[in-house]
Structures are given as structure tokens and as C-alpha cells.
C-alpha positions in Angstrom: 0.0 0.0 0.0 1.0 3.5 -0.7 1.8 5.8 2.2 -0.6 8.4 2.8 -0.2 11.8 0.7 -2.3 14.8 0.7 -2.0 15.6 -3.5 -2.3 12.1 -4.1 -5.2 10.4 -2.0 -8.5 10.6 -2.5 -11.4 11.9 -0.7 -14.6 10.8 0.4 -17.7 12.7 -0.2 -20.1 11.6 2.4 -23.4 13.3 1.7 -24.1 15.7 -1.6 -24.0 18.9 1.3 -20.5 17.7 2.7 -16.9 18.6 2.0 -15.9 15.9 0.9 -12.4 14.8 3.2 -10.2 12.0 3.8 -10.8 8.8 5.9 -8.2 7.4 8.2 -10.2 4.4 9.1 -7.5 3.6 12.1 -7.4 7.4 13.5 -11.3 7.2 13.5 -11.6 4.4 15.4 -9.0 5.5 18.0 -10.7 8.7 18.5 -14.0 6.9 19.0 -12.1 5.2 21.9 -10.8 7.9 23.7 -13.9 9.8 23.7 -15.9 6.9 24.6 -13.4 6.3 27.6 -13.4 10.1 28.3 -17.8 9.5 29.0 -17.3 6.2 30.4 -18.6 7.1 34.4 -18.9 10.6 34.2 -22.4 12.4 34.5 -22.0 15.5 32.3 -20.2 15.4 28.3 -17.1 17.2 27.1 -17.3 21.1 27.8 -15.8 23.2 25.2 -13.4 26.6 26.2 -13.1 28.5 22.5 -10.7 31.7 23.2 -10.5 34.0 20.0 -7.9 36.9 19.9 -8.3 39.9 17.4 -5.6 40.5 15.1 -2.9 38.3 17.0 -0.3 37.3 14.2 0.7 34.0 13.7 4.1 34.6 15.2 3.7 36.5 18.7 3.2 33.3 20.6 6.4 31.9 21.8 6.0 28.6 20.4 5.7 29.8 17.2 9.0 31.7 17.2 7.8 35.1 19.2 7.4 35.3 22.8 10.5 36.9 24.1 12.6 37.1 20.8 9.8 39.7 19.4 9.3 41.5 23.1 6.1 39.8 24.9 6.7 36.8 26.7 3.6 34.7 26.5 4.0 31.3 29.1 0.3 30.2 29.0 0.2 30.0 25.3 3.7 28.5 25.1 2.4 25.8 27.8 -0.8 25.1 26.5 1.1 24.2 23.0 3.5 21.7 25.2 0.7 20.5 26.9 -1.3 20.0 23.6 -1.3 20.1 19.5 0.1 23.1 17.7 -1.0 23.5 14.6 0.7 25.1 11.9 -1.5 25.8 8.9 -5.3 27.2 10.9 -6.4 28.9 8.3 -9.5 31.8 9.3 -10.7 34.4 6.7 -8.9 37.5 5.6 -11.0 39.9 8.5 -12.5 39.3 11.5 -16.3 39.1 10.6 -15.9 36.8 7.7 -14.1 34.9 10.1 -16.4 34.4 13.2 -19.2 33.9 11.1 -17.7 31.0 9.7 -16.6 29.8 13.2 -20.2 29.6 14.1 -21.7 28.6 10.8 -18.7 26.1 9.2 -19.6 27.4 6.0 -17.0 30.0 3.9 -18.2 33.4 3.7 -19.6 33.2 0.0 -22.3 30.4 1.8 -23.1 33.1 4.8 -22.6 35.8 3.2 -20.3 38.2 5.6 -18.0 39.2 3.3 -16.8 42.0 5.2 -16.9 43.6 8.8 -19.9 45.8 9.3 -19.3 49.1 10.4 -20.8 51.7 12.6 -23.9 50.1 13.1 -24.5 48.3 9.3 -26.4 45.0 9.9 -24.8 42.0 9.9 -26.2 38.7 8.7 -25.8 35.6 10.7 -30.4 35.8 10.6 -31.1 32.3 8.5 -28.0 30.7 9.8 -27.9 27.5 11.6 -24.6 28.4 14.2 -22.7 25.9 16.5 -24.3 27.6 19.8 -27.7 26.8 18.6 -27.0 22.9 17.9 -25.1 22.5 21.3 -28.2 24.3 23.0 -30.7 22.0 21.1 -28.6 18.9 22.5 -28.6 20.5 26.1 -25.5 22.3 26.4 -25.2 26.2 28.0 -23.9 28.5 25.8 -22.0 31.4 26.9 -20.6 34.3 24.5 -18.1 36.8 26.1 -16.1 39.8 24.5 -16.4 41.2 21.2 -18.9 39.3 18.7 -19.0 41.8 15.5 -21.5 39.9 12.8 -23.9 42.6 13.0 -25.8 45.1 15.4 -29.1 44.2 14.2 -30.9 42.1 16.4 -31.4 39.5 15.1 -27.7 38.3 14.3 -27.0 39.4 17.6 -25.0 36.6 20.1 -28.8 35.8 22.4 -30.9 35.5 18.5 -28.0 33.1 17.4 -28.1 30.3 19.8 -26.4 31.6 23.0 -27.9 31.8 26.3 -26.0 34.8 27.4 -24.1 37.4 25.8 -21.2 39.8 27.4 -19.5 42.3 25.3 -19.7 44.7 23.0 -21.8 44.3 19.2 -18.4 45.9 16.7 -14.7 46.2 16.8 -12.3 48.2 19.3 -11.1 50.9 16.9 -15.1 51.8 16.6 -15.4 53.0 19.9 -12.3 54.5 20.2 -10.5 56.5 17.1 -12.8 59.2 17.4 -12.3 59.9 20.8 -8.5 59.9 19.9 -6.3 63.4 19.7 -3.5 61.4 18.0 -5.5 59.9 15.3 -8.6 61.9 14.9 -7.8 65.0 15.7 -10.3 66.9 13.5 -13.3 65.2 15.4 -12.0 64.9 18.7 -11.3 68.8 18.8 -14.6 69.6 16.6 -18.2 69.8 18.7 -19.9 69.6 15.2 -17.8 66.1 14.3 -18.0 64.7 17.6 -22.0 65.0 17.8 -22.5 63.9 13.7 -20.0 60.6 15.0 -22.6 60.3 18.1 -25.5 59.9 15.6 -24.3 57.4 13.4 -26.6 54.1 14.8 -24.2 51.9 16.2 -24.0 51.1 20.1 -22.0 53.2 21.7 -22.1 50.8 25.2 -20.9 47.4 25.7 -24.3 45.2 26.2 -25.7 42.1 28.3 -28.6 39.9 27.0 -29.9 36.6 27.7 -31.6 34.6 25.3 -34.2 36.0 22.7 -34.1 39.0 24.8 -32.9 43.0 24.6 -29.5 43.6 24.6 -29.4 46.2 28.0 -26.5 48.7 27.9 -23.6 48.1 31.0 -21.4 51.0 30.1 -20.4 53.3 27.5 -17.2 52.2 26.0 -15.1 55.3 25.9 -11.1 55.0 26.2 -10.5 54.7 30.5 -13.4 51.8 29.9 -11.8 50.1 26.5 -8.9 49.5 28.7 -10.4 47.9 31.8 -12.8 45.2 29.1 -10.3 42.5 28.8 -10.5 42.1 32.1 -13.9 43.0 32.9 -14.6 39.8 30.0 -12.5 37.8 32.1 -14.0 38.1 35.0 -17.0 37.2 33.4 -15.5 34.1 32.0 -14.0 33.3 35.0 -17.5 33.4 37.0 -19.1 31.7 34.4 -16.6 28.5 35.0 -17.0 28.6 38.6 -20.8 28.6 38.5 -21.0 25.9 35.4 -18.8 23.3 38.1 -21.4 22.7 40.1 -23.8 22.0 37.5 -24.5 18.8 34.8 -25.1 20.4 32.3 -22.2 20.8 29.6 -21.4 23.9 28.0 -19.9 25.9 24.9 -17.6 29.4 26.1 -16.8 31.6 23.1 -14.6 33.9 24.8 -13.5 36.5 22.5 -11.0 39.3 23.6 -10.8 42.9 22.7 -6.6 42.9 22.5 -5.4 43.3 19.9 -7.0 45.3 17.9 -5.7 48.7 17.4 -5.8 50.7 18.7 -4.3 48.8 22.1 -4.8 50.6 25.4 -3.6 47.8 28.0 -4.7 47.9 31.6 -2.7 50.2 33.7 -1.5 47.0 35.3 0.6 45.6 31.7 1.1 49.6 30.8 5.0 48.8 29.8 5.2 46.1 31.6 6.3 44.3 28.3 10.3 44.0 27.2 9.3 46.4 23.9 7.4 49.0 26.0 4.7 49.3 23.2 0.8 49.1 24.1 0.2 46.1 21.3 3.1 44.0 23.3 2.2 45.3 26.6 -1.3 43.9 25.6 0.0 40.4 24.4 1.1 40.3 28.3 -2.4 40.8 29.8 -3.9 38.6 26.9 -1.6 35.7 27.7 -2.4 36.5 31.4 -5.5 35.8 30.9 -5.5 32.6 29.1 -3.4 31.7 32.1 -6.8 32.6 34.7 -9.3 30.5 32.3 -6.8 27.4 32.3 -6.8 27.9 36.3 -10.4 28.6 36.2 -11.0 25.4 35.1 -7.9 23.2 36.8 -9.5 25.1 39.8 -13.1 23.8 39.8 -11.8 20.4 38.7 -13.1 20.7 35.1 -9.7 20.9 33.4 -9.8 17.1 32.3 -13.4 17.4 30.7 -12.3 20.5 28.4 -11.5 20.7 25.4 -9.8 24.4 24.8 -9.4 25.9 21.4 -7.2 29.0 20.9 -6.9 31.5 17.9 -7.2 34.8 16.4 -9.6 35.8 14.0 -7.2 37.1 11.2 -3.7 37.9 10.3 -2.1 41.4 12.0 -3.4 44.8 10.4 -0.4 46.3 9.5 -1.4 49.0 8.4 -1.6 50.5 12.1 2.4 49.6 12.6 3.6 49.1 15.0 0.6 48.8 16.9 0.0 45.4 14.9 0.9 41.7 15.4 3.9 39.8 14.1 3.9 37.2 10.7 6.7 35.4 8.6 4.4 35.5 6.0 3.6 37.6 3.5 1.7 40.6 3.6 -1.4 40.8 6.7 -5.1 41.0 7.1 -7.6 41.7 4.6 -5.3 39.6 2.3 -5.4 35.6 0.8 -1.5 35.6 1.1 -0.8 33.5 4.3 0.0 36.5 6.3 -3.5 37.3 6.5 -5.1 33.9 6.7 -2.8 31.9 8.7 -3.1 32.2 12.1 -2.5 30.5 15.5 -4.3 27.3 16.8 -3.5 25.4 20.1 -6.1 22.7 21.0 -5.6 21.1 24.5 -7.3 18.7 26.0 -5.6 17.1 29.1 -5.1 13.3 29.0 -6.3 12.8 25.8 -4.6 15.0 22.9 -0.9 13.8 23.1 0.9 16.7 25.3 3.4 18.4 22.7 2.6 17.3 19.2 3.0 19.3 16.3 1.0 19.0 13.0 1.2 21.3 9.7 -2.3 19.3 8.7 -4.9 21.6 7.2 -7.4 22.8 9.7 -10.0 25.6 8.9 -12.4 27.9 11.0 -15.4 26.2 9.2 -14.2 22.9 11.0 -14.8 23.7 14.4 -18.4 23.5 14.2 -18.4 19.8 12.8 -15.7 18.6 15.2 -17.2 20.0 18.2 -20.4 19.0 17.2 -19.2 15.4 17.2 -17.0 15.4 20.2 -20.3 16.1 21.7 -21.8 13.0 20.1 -24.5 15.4 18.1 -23.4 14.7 14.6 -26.5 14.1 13.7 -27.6 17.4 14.2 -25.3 19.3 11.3 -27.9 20.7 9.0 -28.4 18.9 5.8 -30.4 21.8 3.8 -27.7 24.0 3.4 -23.7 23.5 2.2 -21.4 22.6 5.1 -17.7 23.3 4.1 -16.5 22.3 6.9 -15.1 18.7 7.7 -15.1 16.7 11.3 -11.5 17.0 12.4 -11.9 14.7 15.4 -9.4 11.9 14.6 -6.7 14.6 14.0 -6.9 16.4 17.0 -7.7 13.2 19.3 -5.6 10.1 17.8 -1.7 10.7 18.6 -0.4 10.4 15.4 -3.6 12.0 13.8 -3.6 13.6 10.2 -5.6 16.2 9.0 -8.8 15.1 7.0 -9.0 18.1 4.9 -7.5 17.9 1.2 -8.0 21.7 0.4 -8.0 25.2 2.1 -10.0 27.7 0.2 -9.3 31.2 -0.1 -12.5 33.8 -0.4 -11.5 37.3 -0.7 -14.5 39.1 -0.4 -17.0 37.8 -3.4 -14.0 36.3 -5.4 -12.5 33.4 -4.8 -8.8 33.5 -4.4 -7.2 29.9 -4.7 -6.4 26.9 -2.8 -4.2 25.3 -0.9 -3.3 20.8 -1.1 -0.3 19.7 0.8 2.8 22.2 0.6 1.3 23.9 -2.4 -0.7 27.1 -3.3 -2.4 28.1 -6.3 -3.4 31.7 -6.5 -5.8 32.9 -9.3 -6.8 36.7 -7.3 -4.7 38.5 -4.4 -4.8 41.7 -3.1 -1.2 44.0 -4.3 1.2 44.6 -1.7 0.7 48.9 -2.5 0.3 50.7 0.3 0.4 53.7 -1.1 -3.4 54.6 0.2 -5.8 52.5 -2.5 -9.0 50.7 -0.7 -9.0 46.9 -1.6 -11.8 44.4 -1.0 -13.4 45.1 2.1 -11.8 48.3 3.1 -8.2 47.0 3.7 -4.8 48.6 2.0 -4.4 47.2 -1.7 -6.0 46.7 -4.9 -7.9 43.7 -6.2 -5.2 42.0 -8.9 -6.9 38.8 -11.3 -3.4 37.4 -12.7 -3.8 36.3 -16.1 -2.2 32.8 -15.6 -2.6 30.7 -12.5 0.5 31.2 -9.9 1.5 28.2 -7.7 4.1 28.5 -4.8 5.4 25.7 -2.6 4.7 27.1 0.6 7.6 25.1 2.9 10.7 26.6 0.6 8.7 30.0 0.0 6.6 31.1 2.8 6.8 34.9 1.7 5.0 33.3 -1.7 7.2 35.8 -4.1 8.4 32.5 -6.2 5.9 31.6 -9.0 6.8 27.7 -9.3 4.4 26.9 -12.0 6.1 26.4 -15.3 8.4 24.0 -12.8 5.6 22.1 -11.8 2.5 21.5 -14.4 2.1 18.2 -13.2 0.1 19.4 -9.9 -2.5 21.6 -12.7 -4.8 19.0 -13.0 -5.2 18.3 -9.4 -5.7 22.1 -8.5 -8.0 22.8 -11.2 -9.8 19.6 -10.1 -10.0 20.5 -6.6 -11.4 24.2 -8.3 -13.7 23.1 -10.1 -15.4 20.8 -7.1 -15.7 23.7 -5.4 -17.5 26.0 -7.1 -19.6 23.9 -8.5 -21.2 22.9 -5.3 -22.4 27.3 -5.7 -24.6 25.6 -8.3 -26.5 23.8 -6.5 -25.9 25.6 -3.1 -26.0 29.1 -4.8 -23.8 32.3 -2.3 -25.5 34.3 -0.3 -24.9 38.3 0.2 -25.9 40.0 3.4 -24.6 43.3 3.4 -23.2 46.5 0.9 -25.6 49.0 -1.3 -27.6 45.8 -3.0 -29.2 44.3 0.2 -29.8 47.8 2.1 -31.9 48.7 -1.4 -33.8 45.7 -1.0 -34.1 46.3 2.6 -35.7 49.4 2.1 -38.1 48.7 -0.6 -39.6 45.9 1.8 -40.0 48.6 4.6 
């Protein structure tokens, strides 16, 4: 038999709505046996502890070649990865919306339809969705969402409409509530009564909110600057509650934790405020982020809940380097808003004590759109993943649980905005749409630095000798064509069948009017 190989294997296409993926018949089975040992004699399932950063770049942690050597020590992550799998090629979307709404969906944005972040109160569009909080409620789990959620201000995409029993944080992005308030950026509003008030009547929540489930969001506080600063750990404290109170109950549950750092623009707690070895408010932020994956992982060790946790850690995007230096660190090329790696390749840790292998490694494919299947089977609800609708994402389980697990995913897509990009299989990348590296002030897709460039051949790069993808390898390497353009043409065809959705921009709100 031949050894296993990404290019050359084949999939298997369970369902006519299902990525299809690859079967490792032995990994399968060893998974179902640690998870079945995990519920053998305990009364409540597997809880689930999903930490997502904003903007963190795929090289601040430590274990990933950061950490001190870039100025921002970060222990907890750098023990969770010894103490777990590291994965090398996570793959989110190019910005943060896109990205969480494919978390909670498992679907790639051209299937939910958030291409983009919404802004300053613009709806978002998670309505008509079936989300991973909703199915792990319907099977009995609690569902707790903490921290910044940004798919949307209207109601009902909001975190309590979407499946989750309870909802901390604020509805947008950090720089939202902040750049206007900001002599050093926005000087022409901040010192300008007429600006200041026409910001103040744009319709976006000002406040960061609390809700329960199908109810009002109720405003907690206005988020000015002294209060942006004090959220991270305002959230954790909420997070950290939460886990106390869930320990002495049966039911399982689902925490999305999502954290405010780092977003620009970073205003740490007083207690980080150059506390880092670069002195800078982004790395004095990494500190207090790392912090605080250090009080959840104690949190739970704490209340005796450690062992019946799964934790998954990442960041929504690539760093927005455009706001340098107050952005994130990546050996990639270029950063957020992009398809090159460097704004699509981001951290992943996934821990899960005395049953993921303590210090394994793996440059498998795994993809936001995943998490929904996997978790959804580590809870033994597999049968619950919608079959009306597309699901690109595939059930991961035997990678992450069997100890010398690969990765069941044969491509990565890459959606920038409504086009689609290119693909990933193995070490190589074919790229058919980018975003240019100018920064000389152009507006690319979705608001980010950059034009839109369609190259007039195909562009393939071997991703392990050229990370920085600046070597076209193609005329090298037609032999791989065929299986690119296979793997291409799979995948939009399914848009036949399954056609894309669009939730936002000048089309929808037209529509949106004419109804009212």
C-alpha cells in the first residue's frame, strides 16, 4: 500500500451537502475510543473553552517563534502548546467578521454571506443561519458568549438571537469605539463639537451590552477610552464566573470567549502599561492577553473541570499592519484583509488534558469552518449538522484526538471578499486573485490597503521553501495543474447547487428598504 499523501489520495464525499475529506479508518476508530473512555462514568459530556484573539499574528506566541525574541513573553500559550497540538497551517478568513461567522456557521463566507466587517452600526447577517451555539443548546449544552462578537448590530444576528444563552460584550470592533475619541489619530473630530456629535448619531451602540436569550440587549457601560482599557478584564471576569458557576452544575457547556486585544488601537490595563520587554501598548497587551488565558486554564484546573475540556485557541485574522507598530507579528507575507498567508494563517492550540498527546505538532490543514463539525461530534451530536444548506467544513476529530492523527482536509479555500482567491493541497498554493502589496493609500476588498489583482495565468508556490509566496513555481511544476483545477472546479460547483449568499453592501440595504 501507498503511504498516505495529501495531492495524491483521495477523498470521500459523504453526503451531496458535505466537504468531501479523507478517511483514516485507524485514527477514526482511536478517537471513538478515547472519547468513549473520556464518558465512560462521568455524568456531564465534554465542555468546550473557545478563546478567539483579534488581530494576533501567527508569530507573537512563543512557540511559534515570538514570545520573548519579538518582546512579549507569552507562558500560557507556550504551555498550552507543550501541553497539547500546535497546529501550523489554521487557516481563518482574511478579517474578523468573515471569520467568526464561519466559526459559528462552518460554511465559507460566500455560503453566509459576511463578506466584510460591518461598520458603525451596518447589519450584519448571521439571521437564517444555523450556528454551533444553537445545535449545542438543542442537544442541552449552555452556551456562553463573552467579548467582542462583531457579525452585526441588528438584532437578530445578535449573540442571544444566534443560539447563546447569554451574551457579554460589546456588538463591533475596538477601533469603533475609540479612534474618534482619539487626539493622536482623529484630531479633526476629537477637537470639533460639530464632528464629535454627527459621530454620536451614526446608529451603532456606543455601550458594551448584556442579554440573555431571545431578549434585549441592555447597555452596562459606555465604551469610551479609561473603559476600553479595563474590558479584557472586565470579560475575564465574566469568563471566569461563568466557569466557577457551570462546576457545580450537569449540564455541559460551549464558552466563546473572544478578547478585545489586539485590535488597534491597544490601550492595555494600567496594570501591563510597559510592563512588556518592547514597552509598546500592542506587546504590553500580548502580556495581559496571555495573562488571561493563564486565569481560564486555572479557572478550570480550579473547579476540577480541566480534564473534561476541550480548549481551542486563535485569532480571528492575520495582524493589520497598516496600524504599525501597533500590529501583530507574521513570517508571511503581507497581513489582514489579504489571501497571502500572512492574513489567513493564524495561530491554533487545541488542549485537552489526558487525551490530545501533550506536545505534538501538526502542519495538517485545519479551517475555521471545522470547528463546528468537530465539536459538534465530540459532543456526540453529529446528527444534528444541518443537511439543507452546504457545510464546508469537515469533522476533524481523529486529527486532534488520535496521537499520530492527520488532517482530513485535502484543500484550504481562499474567499477574498466575493471572489474566490485559490487553494491550498499539501505544501502547495495556487493563487488565481490577491490583493497587491501597494500601500500607497488604494482601498481593496473590504476596506483594507491594496488593490484587487486577477493574474492572467494561474501562480503556484510551494509554501515550505517560500513562505513569503514571491516565487511563481508553475512552469516548474505543471504536473500538480490537473489536481488544483480539479479541486477548483469541485468547489464552485457545489455554488450551483448551493447558490452564495450576500448580506450586506448597497444591494441588500436597497432591497431592505423597498420591503419597509
Amino acid at each position: 500500500m501507498p503511504s498516505f499523501d495529501p495531492i495524491a489520495s483521495q477523498t470521500v464525499r459523504a453526503a451531496p451537502h458535505l466537504e468531501p475529506g479523507f478517511v483514516h479508518a485507524d485514527q477514526v476508530e482511536a478517537a471513538r475510543r478515547k472519547l468513549a473512555a473520556h464518558r465512560d462514568g462521568r455524568k456531564k459530556r465534554l465542555n468546550f473553552l473557545v478563546l478567539l484573539m483579534d488581530d494576533v499574528g501567527w508569530g507573537d506566541f512563543g512557540c511559534y517563534g515570538g514570545g520573548v525574541a519579538v518582546g512579549a513573553p507569552t507562558p500560557n500559550f507556550d504551555k498550552l502548546a507543550r501541553n497539547g497540538l500546535q497546529l501550523t497551517s489554521c487557516y481563518s478568513e482574511p478579517s474578523c467578521s468573515p471569520s467568526r461567522a464561519t466559526l459559528l456557521t462552518g460554511r465559507v463566507p460566500n455560503r453566509h454571506g459576511l463578506h466584510r466587517p460591518p461598520m458603525y452600526g451596518e447589519p450584519g447577517g448571521l439571521q437564517g443561519e444555523v450556528t454551533l451555539p444553537q445545535l449545542l443548546s438543542d442537544a442541552g449544552y449552555f452556551t456562553q458568549a463573552v467579548g467582542k462578537w462583531h457579525v452585526g448590530e441588528n438584532e437578530a444576528s445578535q449573540a442571544q438571537n444566534v443560539g447563546f444563552d447569554d451574551f457579554y460584550g460589546f456588538l463591533s470592533v475596538s477601533d469603533m469605539y475609540s479612534e474618534w475619541r482619539d487626539p493622536q489619530f482623529f484630531p479633526e473630530i476629537v477637537y470639533s463639537a460639530a464632528r464629535t456629535e454627527w459621530i454620536k448619531n451614526m446608529p451603532f451602540n456606543r455601550c458594551f451590552v448584556h442579554a440573555r436569550k431571545g431578549g434585549q440587549a441592555e447597555n452596562v457601560e459606555e465604551v469610551t477610552i479609561p473603559v476600553l482599557s479595563l474590558l479584557d478584564e472586565k470579560w475575564c471576569q465574566y469568563s471566569e464566573a461563568f466557569i466557577e458557576r457551570m462546576a457545580g452544575e450537569d449540564q455541559p457547556w460551549l464558552l466563546y470567549h473572544c478578547t478585545r486585544g489586539a485590535h488597534f488601537d491597544n490601550y492595555p490595563h494600567e496594570k501591563y502599561l510597559g510592563q512588556s520587554p518592547a514597552r509598546h501598548p500592542y506587546k504590553d497587551t500580548m502580556l495581559e492577553l496571555d495573562a488571561i488565558m493563564g486565569r481560564l486554564v486555572d479557572s478550570l484546573r480550579r473547579t476540577g473541570q480541566l480534564e473534561d475540556t476541550l480548549i481551542l485557541v486563535s485569532s480571528d485574522n492575520g495582524p493589520h499592519m497598516e496600524t504599525w507598530p501597533d500590529s501583530a507579528f507574521t513570517p508571511f507575507r503581507c497581513a489582514k484583509g489579504s489571501t497571502w498567508e500572512g492574513g489567513v494563517r493564524v495561530p491554533g492550540l487545541v488542549m485537552w488534558p489526558g487525551v490530545i498527546e501533550a506536545g505534538r505538532q501538526s502542519d495538517g490543514l485545519f479551517d475555521f469552518n471545522d470547528i463546528l463539525p468537530t465539536l459538534l461530534a465530540m459532543a456526540g451530536e453529529s446528527a444534528r449538522l444541518p443537511s439543507d444548506r452546504y457545510i464546508d467544513g469537515i469533522d476533524q476529530t481523529s486529527f486532534l484526538l488520535a496521537d499520530d492523527g492527520l488532517s482530513n482536509r485535502k484543500y484550504h479555500y481562499y474567499w477574498l471578499v466575493k471572489n474566490f482567491s485559490g487553494l491550498r493541497c499539501g505544501e502547495y498554493k495556487m493563487m488565481l486573485t490577491a490583493t497587491s502589496d501597494d500601500d500607497s493609500g488604494s482601498a481593496g476588498p473590504g476596506g483594507f490597503t491594496g488593490v484587487l489583482e486577477r493574474f492572467t495565468y494561474a501562480r503556484l508556490y510551494n509554501l515550505y521553501l517560500d513562505p513569503k509566496e514571491t516565487h511563481n513555481y508553475m512552469t516548474r511544476k505543471l504536473a500538480y495543474v490537473e489536481a488544483f483545477q480539479h479541486g477548483m472546479r469541485d468547489h464552485l460547483g457545489t455554488f450551483r447547487r448551493y447558490p452564495p449568499k450576500t448580506v450586506m453592501g448597497l444591494d441588500v440595504s436597497r432591497a431592505q428598504q423597498q420591503k419597509s
